[in-house]
C-alpha positions in Angstrom: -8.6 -36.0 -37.4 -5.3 -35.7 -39.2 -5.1 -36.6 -42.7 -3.0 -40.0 -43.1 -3.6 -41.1 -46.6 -2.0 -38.0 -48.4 1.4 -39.4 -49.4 3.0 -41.0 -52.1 3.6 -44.2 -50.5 1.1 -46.7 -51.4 0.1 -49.9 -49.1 -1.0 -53.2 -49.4 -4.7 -52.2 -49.3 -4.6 -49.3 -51.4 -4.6 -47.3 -49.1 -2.1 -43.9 -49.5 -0.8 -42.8 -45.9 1.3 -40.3 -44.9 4.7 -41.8 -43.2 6.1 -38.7 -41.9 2.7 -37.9 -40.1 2.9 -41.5 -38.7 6.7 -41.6 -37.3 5.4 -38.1 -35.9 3.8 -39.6 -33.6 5.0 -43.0 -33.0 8.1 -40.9 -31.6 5.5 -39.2 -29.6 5.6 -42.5 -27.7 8.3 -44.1 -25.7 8.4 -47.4 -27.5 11.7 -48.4 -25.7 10.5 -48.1 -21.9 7.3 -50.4 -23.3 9.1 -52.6 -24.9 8.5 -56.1 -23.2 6.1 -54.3 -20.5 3.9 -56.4 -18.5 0.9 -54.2 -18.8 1.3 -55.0 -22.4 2.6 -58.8 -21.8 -1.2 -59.3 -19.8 -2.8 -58.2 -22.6 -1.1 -60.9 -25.2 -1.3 -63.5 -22.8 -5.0 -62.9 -22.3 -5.7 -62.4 -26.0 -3.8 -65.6 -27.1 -5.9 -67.4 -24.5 -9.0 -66.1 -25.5 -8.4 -66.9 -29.6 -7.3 -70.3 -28.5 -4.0 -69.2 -30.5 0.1 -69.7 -29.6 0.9 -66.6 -30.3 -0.3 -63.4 -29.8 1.8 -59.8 -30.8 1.3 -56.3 -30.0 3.3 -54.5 -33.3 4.0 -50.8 -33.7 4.2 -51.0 -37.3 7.3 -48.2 -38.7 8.1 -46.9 -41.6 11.1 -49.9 -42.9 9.8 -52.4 -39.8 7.5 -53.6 -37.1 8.6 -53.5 -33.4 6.6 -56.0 -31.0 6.3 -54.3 -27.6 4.8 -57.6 -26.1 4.8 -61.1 -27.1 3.1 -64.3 -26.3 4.6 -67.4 -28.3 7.0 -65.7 -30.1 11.0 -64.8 -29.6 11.7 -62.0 -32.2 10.9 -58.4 -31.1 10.9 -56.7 -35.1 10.4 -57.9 -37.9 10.6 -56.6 -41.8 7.5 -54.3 -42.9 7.5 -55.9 -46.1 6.4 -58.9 -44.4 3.9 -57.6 -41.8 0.1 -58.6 -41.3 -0.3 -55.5 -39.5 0.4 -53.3 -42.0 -2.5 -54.3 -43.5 -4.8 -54.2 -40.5 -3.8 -51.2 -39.2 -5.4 -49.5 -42.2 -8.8 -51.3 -41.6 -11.8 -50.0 -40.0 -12.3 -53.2 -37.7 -10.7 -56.5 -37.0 -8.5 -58.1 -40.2 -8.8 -61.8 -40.1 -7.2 -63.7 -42.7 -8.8 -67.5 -42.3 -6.0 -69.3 -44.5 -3.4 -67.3 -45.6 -2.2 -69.7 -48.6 -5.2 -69.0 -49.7 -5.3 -65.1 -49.6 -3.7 -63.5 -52.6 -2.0 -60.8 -50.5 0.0 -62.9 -48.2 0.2 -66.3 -50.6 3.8 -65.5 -51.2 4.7 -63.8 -47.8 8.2 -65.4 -46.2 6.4 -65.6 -43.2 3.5 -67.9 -44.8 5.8 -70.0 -47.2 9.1 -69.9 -44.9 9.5 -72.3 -41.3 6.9 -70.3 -39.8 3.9 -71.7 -41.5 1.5 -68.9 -40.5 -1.1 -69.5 -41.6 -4.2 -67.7 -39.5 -4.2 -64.0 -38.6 -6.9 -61.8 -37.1 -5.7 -58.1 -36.3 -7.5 -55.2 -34.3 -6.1 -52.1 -35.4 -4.8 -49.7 -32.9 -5.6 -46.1 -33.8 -5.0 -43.1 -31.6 -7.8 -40.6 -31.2 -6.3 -38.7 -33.7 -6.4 -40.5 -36.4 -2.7 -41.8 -36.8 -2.6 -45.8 -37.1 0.3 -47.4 -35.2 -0.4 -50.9 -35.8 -2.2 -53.7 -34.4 -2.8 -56.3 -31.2 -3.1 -59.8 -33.6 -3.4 -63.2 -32.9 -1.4 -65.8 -34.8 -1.9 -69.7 -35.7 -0.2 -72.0 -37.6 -3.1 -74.3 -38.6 -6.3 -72.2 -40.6 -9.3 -71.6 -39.2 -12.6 -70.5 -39.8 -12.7 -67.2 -37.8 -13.4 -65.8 -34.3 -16.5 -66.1 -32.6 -18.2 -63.0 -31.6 -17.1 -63.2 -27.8 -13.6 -63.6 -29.2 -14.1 -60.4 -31.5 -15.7 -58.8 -29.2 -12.7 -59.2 -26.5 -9.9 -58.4 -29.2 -11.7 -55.1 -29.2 -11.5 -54.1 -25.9 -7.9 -55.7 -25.7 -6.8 -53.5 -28.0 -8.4 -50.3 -26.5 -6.1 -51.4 -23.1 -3.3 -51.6 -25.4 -4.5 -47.8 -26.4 -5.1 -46.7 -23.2 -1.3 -47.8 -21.9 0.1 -46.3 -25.3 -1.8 -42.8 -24.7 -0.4 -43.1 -20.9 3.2 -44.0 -22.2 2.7 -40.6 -24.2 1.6 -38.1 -22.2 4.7 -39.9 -19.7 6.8 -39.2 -22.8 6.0 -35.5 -23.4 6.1 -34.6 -19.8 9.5 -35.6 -19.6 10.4 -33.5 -22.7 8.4 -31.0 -20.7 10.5 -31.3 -17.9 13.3 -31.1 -20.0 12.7 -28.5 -22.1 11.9 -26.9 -18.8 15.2 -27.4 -17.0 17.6 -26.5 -20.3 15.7 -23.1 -20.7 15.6 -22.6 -17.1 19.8 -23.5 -17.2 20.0 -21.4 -20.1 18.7 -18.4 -18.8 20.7 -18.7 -15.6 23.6 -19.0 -17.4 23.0 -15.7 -19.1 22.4 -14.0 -15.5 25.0 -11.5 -14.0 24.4 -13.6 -10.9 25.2 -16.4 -9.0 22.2 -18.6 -9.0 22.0 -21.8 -7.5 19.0 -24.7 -6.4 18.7 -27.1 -3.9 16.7 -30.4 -3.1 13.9 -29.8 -0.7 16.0 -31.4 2.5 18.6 -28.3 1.1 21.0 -30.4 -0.9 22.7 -28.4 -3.4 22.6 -29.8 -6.7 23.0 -26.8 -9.5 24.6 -24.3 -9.6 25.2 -21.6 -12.7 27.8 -20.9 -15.1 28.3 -17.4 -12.5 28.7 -19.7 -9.6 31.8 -21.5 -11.3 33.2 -18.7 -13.5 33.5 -16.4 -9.2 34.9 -18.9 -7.7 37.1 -20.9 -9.9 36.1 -24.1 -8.1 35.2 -27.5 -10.1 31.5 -28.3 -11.5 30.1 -29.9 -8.6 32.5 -29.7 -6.0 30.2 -27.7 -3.9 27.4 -30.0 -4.2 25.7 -30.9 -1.2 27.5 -29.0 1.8 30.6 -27.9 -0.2 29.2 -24.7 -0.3 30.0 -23.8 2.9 34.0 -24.5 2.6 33.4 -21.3 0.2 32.5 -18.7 3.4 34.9 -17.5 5.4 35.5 -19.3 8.6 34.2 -16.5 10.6 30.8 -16.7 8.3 30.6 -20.1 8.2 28.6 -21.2 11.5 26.7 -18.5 10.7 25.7 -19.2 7.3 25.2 -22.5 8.6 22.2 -21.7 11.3 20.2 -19.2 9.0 20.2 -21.7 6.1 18.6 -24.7 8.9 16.8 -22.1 10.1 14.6 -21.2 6.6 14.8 -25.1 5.7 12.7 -25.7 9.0 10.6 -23.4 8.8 10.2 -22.5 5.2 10.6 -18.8 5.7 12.8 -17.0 2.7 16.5 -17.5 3.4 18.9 -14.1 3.4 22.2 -13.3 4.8 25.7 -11.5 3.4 28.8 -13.5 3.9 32.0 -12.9 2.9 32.4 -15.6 -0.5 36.3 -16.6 -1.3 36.9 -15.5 -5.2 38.8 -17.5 -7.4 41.6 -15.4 -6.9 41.7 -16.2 -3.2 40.0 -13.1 -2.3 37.2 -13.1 0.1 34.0 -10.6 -1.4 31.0 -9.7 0.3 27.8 -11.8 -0.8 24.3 -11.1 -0.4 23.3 -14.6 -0.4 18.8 -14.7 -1.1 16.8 -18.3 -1.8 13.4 -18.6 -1.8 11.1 -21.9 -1.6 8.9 -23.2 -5.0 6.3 -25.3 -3.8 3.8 -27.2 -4.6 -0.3 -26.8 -5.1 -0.3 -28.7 -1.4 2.3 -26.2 0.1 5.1 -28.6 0.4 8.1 -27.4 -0.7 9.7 -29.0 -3.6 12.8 -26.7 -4.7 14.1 -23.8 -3.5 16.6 -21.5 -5.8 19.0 -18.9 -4.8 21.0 -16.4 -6.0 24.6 -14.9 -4.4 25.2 -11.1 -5.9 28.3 -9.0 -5.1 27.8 -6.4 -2.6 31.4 -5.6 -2.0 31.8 -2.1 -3.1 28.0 -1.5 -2.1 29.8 -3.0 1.6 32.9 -1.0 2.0 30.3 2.1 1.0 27.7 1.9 3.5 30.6 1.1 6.0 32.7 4.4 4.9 28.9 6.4 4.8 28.7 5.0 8.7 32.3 5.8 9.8 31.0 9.3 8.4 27.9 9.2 9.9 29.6 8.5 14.0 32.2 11.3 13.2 29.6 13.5 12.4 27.0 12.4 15.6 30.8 12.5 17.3 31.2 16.5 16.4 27.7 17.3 17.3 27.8 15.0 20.5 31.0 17.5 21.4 29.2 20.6 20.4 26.4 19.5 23.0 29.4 19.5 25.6 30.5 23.4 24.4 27.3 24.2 24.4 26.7 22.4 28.5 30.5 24.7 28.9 29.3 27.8 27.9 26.2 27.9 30.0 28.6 27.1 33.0 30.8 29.7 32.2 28.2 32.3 31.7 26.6 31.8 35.0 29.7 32.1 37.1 30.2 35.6 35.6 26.9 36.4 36.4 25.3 34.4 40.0 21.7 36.2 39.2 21.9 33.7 36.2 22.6 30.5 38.0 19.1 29.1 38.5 18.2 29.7 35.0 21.8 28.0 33.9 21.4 25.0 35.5 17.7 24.1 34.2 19.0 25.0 30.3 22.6 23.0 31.0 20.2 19.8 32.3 17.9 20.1 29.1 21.2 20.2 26.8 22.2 17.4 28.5 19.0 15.8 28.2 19.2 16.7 24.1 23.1 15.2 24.3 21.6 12.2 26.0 18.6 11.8 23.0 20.9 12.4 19.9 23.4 10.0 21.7 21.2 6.9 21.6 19.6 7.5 18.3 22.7 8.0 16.3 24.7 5.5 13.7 26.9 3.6 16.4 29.6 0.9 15.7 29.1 -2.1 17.6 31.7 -1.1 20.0 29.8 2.1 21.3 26.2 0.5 20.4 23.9 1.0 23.6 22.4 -2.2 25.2 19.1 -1.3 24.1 18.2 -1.0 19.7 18.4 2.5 19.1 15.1 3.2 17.9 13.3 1.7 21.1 11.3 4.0 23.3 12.1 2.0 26.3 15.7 1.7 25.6 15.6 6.2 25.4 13.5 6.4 28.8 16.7 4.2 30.1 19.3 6.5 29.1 17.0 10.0 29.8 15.8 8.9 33.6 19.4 7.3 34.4 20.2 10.3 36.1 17.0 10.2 38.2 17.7 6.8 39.2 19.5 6.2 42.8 21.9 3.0 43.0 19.4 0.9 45.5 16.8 1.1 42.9 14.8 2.7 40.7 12.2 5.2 41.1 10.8 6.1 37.9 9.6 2.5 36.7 8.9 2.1 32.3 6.3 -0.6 31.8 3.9 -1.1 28.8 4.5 -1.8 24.9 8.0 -0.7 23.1 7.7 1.4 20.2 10.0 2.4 17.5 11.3 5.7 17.5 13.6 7.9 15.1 16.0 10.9 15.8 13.2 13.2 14.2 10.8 12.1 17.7 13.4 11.4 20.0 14.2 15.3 20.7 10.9 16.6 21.7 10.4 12.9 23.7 13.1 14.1 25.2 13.0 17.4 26.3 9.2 16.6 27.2 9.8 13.7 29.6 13.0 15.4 31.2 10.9 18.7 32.1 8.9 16.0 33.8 11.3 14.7 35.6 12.8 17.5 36.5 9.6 19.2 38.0 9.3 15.9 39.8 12.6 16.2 41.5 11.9 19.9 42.6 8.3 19.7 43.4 6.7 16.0 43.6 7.8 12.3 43.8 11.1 12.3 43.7 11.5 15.8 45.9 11.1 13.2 48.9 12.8 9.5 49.5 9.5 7.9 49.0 8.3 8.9 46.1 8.1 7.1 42.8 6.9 7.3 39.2 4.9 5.1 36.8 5.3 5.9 33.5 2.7 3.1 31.5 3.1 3.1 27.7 -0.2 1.7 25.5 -0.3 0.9 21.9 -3.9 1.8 20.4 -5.0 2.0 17.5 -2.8 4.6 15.0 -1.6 6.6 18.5 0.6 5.5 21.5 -0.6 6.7 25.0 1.9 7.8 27.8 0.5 7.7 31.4 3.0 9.9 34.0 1.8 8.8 37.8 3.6 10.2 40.5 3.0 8.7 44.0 4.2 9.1 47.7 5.9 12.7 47.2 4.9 15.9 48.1 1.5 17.3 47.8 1.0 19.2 44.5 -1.1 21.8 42.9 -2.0 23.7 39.7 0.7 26.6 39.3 -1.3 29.7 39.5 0.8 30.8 36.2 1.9 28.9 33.7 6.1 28.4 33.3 8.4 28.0 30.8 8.5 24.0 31.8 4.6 23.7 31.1 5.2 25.8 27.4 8.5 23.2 26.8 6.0 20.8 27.6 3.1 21.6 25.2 5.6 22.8 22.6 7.2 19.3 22.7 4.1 17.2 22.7 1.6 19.3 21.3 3.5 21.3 18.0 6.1 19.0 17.8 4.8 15.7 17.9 1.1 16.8 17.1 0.0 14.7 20.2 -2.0 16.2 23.0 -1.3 16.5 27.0 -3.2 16.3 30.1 -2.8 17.1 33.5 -4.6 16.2 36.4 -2.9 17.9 39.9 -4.0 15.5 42.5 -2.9 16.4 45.5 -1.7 12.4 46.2 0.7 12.8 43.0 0.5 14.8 39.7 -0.8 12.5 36.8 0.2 13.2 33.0 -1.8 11.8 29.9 -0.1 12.3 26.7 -1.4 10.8 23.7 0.9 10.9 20.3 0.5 9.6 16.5 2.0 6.8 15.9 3.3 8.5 12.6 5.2 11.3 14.6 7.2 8.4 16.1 9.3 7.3 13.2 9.1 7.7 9.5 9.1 3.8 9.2 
């Protein structure tokens, strides 16, 4: 309990207590949203009625005056300290009543006795917080004398004046969450002002309604002109619609929001944005804020677009070195017939290579294939496209897409078109009937490919094993660290390969 009666300022009673303690925490309270509260207005009523009394008064009692946050009989909401009952009472243990107060030496010459008043009975339960700190009292005022209160009427001043507690502690811990709150939001602003980037916050329906000092300072635009949807205006038409769709997008469905734009400067100049938000919610889930932040990517932008301009000039030269390569070969064998056979199977599996490093490559969206680049279904595509006849296809790619990288798509390569290639000789696709299954099965931390050839020629194990079947385990087994096998029945040669999922990609 604090200490009250420490200071030099002496009271009616005797008492000695400490004023700056006591305005403390009377500003702890937010006397002006009680004042004339009809919490507080039930309780004087009720306390009036009870004492059989005109008036009744709940008084904060301050350090030059006393405020009356509810009245019952009376107009004035303050009046002088000098003159207060309640200063008195406060001070007391239990209820103050003064029977006749001409006949009281303390209050004998009081204004409020002697002047058009006539007071004349008082009775006064203090109202002390928890801590200690007296605030005043919840009285009950007559202008005739009288002999007392009764017990019940003691007895329900009491608990009156605990109510009157109760809705002053309530009023307090009201007050100091607001100053919560608002110490909250000024060090939250402060430190967003302070940031190298744009931050902004939104309502939970996604209305804009802060923004930072960044915010204004980039884009030269009026505090709060891009409230609401004004933000928008500030994309670049072509951005815009865009913007527009992924932001509805995370507000339906709460996911984090993320997108680059180009943002007009305050110079007029149109910057790339990496625009991020991300929704603050509540210990139910819902969502009660969400805040943002914009950063400059611009030079980070034109980079990574230079690094990929690079990057398809490069896969361009190699792409072209494939096609020397494919030349050469040519050239070779028409010098030297013997070497034909031979030429043609090592021009196809260049080709084959070109075909591999040609879908996993940067491309720009102009020479971006139809399927992602990194999709095992998309690379069968391009690889058997040459196996393919116009009327339909033979070699059929059904099962679960994987990703793949350029480190994986080589050896995928080179192992499915010696597949292929042995088909067209020797098996499905060496007659017009044939076909090929090629069933793709995610399991576990490996991926399994199942080759089925049907309805071609009859086949057989090779009595020797050729350089295709070494291409093949060098691909699948050494490269990929996967495993291959064959069963050679006589209805259509079946290939199991199974392959670590971690040889696929590095991702």
């Amino acid at each position: 309990m604090m200490d009250l009666f420490t200071t030099a300022r002496p009271d009616h009673s005797g008492w000695r207590i400490d004023e700056t303690v006591r305005a403390a925490a009377i500003a702890e309270h937010d006397l002006n949203a009680l004042q004339d509260d009809a919490a507080l207005k039930q309780i004087t009523d009720f306390a009036a009625a009870l004492c059989g009394t005109p008036t009744a008064l709940v008084s904060i009692v301050e350090e030059t005056c006393q405020t009356f946050l509810a009245r019952t009989g009376y107009d004035a909401t303050e009046s002088a300290r000098e003159t207060s009952f309640c200063a008195h009472a406060m001070l007391e243990h239990d209820i103050m009543v003064v029977p006749d107060a001409t006949r009281d030496p303390r209050f004998v010459d009081n204004p409020l006795v002697t002047g058009a008043m006539g007071l004349r009975f008082y009775a006064g339960a203090p109202l002390i917080r928890a801590d200690g700190v007296a605030l005043g009292a919840l009285c009950v005022l007559d202008t005739v004398p009288r002999d007392g209160l009764t017990d019940v009427q003691a007895q329900g001043l009491r608990v009156l004046a605990a109510d009157v507690m109760m809705r002053l502690s309530d009023s307090r811990a009201t007050a100091a969450s607001r100053a919560a709150i608002s110490d909250s939001e000024g060090r939250f602003r402060t430190l967003a002002d302070t940031m190298p980037q744009m931050v902004w916050s939104t309502l939970p329906d996604g209305f804009h309604d802060y923004y930072n000092a960044r915010w204004y300072e980039f884009t030269g635009v009026p505090a709060g002109s891009t409230d609401g949807e004004g933000w928008n205006d500030m994309f670049h038409p072509d951005d815009q619609e865009r913007a527009r769709i992924v932001w509805q997008q995370s507000l339906q469905t709460g996911e984090p929001y993320q997108i680059e734009y180009r943002l007009r400067r305050h110079d007029g100049q149109y910057r790339w944005t990496l625009g991020r938000a991300l929704p603050i919610r509540d210990e139910l889930g819902a969502i009660v804020r969400w805040f943002g932040t914009c950063t400059d990517i611009h030079e980070q932008k034109e980079a990574s677009e230079e690094r990929e301009i690079i990057a398809q000039e490069l896969s361009h030269r190699i792409k072209n070195i494939f096609a020397v390569i494919s030349g050469l070969i040519a050239f070779s064998a028409r010098g030297n017939p013997a070497f034909s056979t031979i030429a043609d199977d090592l021009r196809a599996r260049v080709t084959a290579l070109g075909r591999a490093h040609d879908f996993v490559r940067p491309h720009s969206a102009q020479s971006r294939p139809t399927a992602a680049p990194t999709s095992l279904h998309g690379l069968f595509g391009e690889l058997f496209l040459p196996y393919q006849p116009q009327e339909g296809a033979r070699i059929l790619v059904d099962g679960d897409d994987v990703a793949i990288d350029d480190r994986s798509a080589t050896p995928i390569a080179l192992l499915f078109h010696e597949l292929a290639t042995n088909a067209t000789k020797y098996g499905a696709l060496a007659t017009d009937a044939g076909t090929i299954t090629v069933a793709i099965r995610s399991e576990h931390d490996r991926l399994l490919l199942d080759w089925r050839e049907q309805g071609g020629a009859p086949v057989s194990a090779p009595a020797n094993a050729g350089f295709g079947s070494e291409l093949i385990e060098l691909s699948a087994v050494r490269q990929l660290g996967g495993a291959v096998t064959r069963d050679w029945d006589p209805a259509g040669l079946r290939v199991a390969i199974a392959i670590p999922k971690t040889s696929l990609s590095r991702g």
